[in-house]
C-alpha positions in Angstrom: 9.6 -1.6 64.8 6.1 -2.6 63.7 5.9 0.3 61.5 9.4 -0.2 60.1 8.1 -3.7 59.1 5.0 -2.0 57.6 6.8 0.6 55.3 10.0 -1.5 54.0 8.6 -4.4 52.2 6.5 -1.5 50.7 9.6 0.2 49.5 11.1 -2.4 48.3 8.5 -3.4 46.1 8.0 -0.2 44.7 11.4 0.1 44.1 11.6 -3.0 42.3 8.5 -2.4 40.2 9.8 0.5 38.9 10.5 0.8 35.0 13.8 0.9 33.1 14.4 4.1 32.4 14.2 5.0 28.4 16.7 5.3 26.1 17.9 8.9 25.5 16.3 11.0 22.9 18.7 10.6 19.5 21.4 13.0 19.5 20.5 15.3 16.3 22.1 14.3 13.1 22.2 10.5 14.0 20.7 8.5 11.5 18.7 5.5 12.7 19.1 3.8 8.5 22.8 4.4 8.7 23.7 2.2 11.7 24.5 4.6 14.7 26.7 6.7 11.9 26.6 10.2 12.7 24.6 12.1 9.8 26.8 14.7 9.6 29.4 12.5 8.9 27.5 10.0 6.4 26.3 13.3 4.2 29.6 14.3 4.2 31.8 11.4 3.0 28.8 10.7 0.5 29.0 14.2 -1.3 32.5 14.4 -0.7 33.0 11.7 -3.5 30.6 12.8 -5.5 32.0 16.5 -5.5 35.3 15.5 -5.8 34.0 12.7 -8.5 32.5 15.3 -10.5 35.7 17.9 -10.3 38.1 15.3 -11.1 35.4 14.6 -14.5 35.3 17.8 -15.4 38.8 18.4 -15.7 39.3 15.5 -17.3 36.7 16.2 -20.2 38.6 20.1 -20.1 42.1 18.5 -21.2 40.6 15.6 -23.8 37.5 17.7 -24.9 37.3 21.6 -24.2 34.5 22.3 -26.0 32.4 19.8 -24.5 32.6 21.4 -20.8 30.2 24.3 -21.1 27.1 21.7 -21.1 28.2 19.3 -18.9 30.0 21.5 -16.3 25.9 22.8 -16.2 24.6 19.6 -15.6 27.2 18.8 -13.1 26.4 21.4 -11.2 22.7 21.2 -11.5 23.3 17.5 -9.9 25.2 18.5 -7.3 23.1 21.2 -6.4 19.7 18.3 -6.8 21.4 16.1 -4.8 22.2 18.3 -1.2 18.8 19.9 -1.9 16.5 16.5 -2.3 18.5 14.9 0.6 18.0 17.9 3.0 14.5 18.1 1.7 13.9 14.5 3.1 15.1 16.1 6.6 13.1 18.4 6.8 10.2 16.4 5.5 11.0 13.7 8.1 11.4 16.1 10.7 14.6 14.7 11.8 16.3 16.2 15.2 19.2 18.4 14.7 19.2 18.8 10.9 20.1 22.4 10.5 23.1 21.7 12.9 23.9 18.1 10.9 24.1 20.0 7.6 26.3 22.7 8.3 28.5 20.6 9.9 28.4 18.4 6.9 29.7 21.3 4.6 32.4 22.1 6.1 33.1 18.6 6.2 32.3 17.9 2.3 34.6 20.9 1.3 37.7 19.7 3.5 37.7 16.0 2.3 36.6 17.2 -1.5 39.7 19.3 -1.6 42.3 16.3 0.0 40.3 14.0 -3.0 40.0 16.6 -6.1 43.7 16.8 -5.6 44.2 13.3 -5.2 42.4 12.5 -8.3 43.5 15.6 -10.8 47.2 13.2 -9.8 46.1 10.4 -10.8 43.7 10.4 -13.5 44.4 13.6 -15.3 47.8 15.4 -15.5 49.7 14.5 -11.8 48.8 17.2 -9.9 51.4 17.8 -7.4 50.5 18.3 -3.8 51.2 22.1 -4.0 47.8 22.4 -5.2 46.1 21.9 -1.7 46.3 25.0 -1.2 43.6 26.1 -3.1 41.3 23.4 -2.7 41.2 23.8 1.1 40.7 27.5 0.9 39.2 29.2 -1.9 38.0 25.7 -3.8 36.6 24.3 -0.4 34.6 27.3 0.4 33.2 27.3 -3.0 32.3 23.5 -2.2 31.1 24.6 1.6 28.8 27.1 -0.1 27.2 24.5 -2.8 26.5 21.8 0.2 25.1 24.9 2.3 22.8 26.8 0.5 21.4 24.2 -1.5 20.4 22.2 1.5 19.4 25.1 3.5 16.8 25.7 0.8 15.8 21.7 1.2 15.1 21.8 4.7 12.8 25.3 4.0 11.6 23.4 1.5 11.3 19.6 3.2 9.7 22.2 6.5 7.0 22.9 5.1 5.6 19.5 3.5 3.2 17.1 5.8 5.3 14.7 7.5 4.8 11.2 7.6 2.9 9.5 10.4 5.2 9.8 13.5 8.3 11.5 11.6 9.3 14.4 14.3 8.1 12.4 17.5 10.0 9.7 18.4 12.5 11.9 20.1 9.9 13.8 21.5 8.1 11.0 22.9 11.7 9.1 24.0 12.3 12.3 26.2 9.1 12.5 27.8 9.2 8.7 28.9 12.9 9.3 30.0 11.6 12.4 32.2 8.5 10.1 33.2 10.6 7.2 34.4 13.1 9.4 35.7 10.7 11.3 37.8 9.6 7.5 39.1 12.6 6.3 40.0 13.0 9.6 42.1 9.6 9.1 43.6 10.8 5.3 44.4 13.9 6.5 46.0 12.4 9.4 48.0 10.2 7.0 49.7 12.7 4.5 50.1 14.4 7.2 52.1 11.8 8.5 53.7 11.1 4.8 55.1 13.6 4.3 58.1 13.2 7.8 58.7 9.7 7.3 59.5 10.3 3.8 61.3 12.8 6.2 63.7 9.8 8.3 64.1 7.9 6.0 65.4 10.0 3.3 67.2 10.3 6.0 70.6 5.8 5.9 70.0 6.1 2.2 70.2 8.5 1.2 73.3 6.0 2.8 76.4 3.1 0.6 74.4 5.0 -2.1 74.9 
């Protein structure tokens, strides 16, 4: 019983001494700037307006001004193209967990809800597009879109890869997991000799009746 004495106040300050265990490493693709919103979500709302946006202008400028498209359909494109490559660029740059994953899921995303929008504007800005088009804006026209979210970003992240990151871009997640598997580990070491406690006080209670 003396020993018992001797080894559970010991546990039980160990126990409670031990740290909190860390906050799991971010998911990849969440976005710390974009309050908890999942950045494959968040990329794809944002370019889905801006593709659909940009369709919906373009066909409006066809039907008003047809020989005014060639030029702008270019520079359309070109931003389009500028904006999915600079914003994946700044993944890669930052290093951020996930990002290859977070962008292909955004472009199927983009093309789905561009199509659903594109079709929804042509109706009411342009010449009342009836719902029959859908068709082709969620299969051939949103693959077209897929592919201009996918391969310009692909070539962003190459891109953003290979730049210098910023001070401490690509280790907060890193360094979130290790403390989790640090504290973890303590916990377990905590509990272990929590348990190992009254096992040893049985141990040694039959060593301490003859002494008494």
């Amino acid at each position: 019983m003396r020993v018992a004495a001797r080894l559970l106040p010991r546990d039980r300050d160990r126990a409670a001494t031990a740290p909190e265990p860390a906050p799991p490493a971010p998911v990849g693709g969440r976005d710390t700037y974009s309050g908890g919103v999942p950045g494959w979500l968040l990329r794809a709302l944002v370019l889905a307006a801006v593709h659909a946006a940009a369709s919906v202008s373009l066909a409006k400028v066809a039907v008003f001004r047809p020989t005014d498209t060639t030029v702008l359909t270019s520079v359309t494109f070109a931003v389009l193209i500028g904006i999915a490559a600079g914003w994946a660029a700044v993944d890669g740059w930052l290093r951020r967990p996930g990002r290859g994953r977070t962008w292909l899921v955004a472009a199927v995303l983009t093309a789905v809800l561009a199509g659903f929008l594109d079709v929804a504007g042509r109706a009411l800005l342009v010449d009342q597009t009836g719902v029959s088009a859908l068709g082709d804006a969620l299969t051939s026209g949103a693959a077209f879109v897929a592919l201009l979210v996918l391969l310009p970003a692909g070539l962003g992240l190459f891109v953003g890869g290979r730049l210098t990151p910023p001070d401490g871009a690509g280790t907060r997640s890193a360094d979130t997991a290790g403390d989790t598997r640090a504290h973890t580990g303590t916990d377990t070491g905590a509990e272990g000799a929590g348990s190992a406690g009254p096992a040893g006080s049985a141990r040694a209670q039959p060593k301490d009746g003859p002494s008494g």
